[in-house]
One Martini backbone bead per residue (centre of mass of N, CA, C, O) as a GRO file, in nm:
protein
  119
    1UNK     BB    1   0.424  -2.560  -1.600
    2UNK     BB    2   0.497  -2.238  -1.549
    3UNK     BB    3   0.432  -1.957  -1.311
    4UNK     BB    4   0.400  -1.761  -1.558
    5UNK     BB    5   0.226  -1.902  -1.766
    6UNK     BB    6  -0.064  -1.819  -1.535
    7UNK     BB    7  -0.021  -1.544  -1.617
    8UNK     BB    8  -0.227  -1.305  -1.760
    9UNK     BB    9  -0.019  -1.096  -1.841
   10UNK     BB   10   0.167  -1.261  -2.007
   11UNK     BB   11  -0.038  -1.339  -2.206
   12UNK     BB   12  -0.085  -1.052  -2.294
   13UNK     BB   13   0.187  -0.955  -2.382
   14UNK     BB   14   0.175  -1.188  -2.615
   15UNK     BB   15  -0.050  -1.035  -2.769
   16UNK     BB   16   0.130  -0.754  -2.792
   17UNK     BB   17   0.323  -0.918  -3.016
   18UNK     BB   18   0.129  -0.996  -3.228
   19UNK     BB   19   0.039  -0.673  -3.288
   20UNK     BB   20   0.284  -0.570  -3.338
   21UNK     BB   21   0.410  -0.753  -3.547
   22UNK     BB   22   0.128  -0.647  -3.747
   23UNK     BB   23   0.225  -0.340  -3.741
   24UNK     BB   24   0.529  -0.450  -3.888
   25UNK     BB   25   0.382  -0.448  -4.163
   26UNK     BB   26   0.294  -0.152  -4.234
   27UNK     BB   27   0.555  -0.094  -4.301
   28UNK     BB   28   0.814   0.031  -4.420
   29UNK     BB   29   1.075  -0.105  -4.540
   30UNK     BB   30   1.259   0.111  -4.434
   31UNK     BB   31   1.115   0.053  -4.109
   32UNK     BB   32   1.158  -0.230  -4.028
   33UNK     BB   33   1.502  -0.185  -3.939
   34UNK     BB   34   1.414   0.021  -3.724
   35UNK     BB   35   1.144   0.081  -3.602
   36UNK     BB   36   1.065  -0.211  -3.574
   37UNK     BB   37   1.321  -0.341  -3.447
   38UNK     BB   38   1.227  -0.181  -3.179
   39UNK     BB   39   0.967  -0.282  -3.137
   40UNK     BB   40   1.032  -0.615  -3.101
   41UNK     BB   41   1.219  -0.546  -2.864
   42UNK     BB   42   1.012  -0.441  -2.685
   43UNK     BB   43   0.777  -0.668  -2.684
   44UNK     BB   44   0.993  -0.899  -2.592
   45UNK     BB   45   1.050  -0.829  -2.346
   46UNK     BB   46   0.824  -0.815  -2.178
   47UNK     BB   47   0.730  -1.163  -2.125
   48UNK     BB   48   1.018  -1.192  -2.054
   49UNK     BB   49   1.065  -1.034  -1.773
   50UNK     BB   50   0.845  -1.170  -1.644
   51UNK     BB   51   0.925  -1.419  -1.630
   52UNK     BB   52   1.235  -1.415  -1.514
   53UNK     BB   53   1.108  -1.249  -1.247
   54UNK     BB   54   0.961  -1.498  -1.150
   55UNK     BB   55   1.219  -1.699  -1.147
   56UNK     BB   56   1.279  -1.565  -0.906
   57UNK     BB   57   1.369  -1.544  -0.598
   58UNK     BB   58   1.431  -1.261  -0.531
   59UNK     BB   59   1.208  -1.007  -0.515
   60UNK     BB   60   1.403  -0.751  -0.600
   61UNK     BB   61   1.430  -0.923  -0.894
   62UNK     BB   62   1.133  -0.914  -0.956
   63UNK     BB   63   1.067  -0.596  -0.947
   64UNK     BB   64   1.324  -0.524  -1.182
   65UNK     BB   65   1.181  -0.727  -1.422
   66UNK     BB   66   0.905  -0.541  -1.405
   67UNK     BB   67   1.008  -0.267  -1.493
   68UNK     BB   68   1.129  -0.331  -1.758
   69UNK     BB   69   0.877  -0.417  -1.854
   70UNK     BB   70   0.738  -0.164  -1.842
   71UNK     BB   71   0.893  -0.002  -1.975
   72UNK     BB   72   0.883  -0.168  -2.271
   73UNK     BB   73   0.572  -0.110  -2.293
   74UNK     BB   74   0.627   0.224  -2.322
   75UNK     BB   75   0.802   0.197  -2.589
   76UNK     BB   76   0.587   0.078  -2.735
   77UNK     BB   77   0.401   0.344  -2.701
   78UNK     BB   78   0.547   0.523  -2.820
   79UNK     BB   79   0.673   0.417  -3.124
   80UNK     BB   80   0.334   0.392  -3.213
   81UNK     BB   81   0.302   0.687  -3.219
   82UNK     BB   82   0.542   0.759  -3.394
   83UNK     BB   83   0.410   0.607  -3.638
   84UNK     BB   84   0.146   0.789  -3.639
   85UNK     BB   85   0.310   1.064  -3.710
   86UNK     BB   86   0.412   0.890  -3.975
   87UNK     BB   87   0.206   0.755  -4.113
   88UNK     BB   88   0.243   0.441  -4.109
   89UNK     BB   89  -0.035   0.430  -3.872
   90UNK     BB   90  -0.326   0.410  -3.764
   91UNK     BB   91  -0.576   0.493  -3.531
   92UNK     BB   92  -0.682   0.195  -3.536
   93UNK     BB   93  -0.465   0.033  -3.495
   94UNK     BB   94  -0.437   0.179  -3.206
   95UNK     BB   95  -0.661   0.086  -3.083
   96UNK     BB   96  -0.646  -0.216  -3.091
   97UNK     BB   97  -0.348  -0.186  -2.898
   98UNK     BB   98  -0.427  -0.011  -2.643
   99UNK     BB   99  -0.549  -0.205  -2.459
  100UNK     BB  100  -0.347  -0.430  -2.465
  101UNK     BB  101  -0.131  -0.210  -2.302
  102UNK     BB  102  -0.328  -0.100  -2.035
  103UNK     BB  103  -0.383  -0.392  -1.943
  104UNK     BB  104  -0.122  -0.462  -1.883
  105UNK     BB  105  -0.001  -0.266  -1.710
  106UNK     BB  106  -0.183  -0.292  -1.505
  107UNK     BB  107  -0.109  -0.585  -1.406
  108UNK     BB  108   0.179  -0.519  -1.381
  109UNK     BB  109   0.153  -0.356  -1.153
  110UNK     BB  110  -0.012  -0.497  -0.930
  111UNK     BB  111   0.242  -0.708  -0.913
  112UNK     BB  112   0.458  -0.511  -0.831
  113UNK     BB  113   0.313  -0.403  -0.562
  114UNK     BB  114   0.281  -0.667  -0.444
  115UNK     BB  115   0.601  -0.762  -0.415
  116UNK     BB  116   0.675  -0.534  -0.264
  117UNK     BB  117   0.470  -0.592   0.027
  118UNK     BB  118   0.697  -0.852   0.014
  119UNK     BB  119   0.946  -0.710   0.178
   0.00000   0.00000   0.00000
């Protein structure tokens, strides 16, 4: 098992690529590979950059990698409020997925601040 794969977070990402997935199935099929596709490729950014940062023996690169991965998360919950502005995906949807957002974000942030203080 590698190190990053005991951590929280990563596995909680993971489940919100799962979420993500789950919700680009109830898109129209014309926004699937718009919409869609931008929803997958920001979700999977997301336990990747994890992955990747912590497997870095430079702290500062495990930061900058850790960072991208917030944006990454960010991304996601812009483009799926964007979903439900049009009417994509309803409330319900966003509820489901969004405490698995809230809780990623909070876990990525604590592990990016620890980062930091061993500078």
């Amino acid at each position: 098992m590698y190190h990053f794969e005991k951590l929280e977070v990563w596995q909680l990402s993971r489940q919100v690529v799962i979420a993500v997935y789950q919700v680009i199935n109830k898109l129209p099929i014309e926004e699937r590979f718009a919409l869609g596709d931008q929803l997958r490729r920001a979700a999977i950014s997301v336990p990747s950059n994890i992955a990747e940062g912590i497997s870095r023996v430079a702290v500062r690169e495990t930061i900058h990698f850790l960072e991208i991965a917030y944006g990454s998360l960010m991304e996601v919950y812009c483009q799926l409020q964007i979903a439900l502005d049009l009417q994509y995906i309803n409330e319900d949807d966003l509820k489901q997925i969004k405490p698995l957002i809230f809780k990623t974000s909070k876990l990525l942030n604590g592990l990016h601040e620890s980062k930091k203080k061993s500078l």
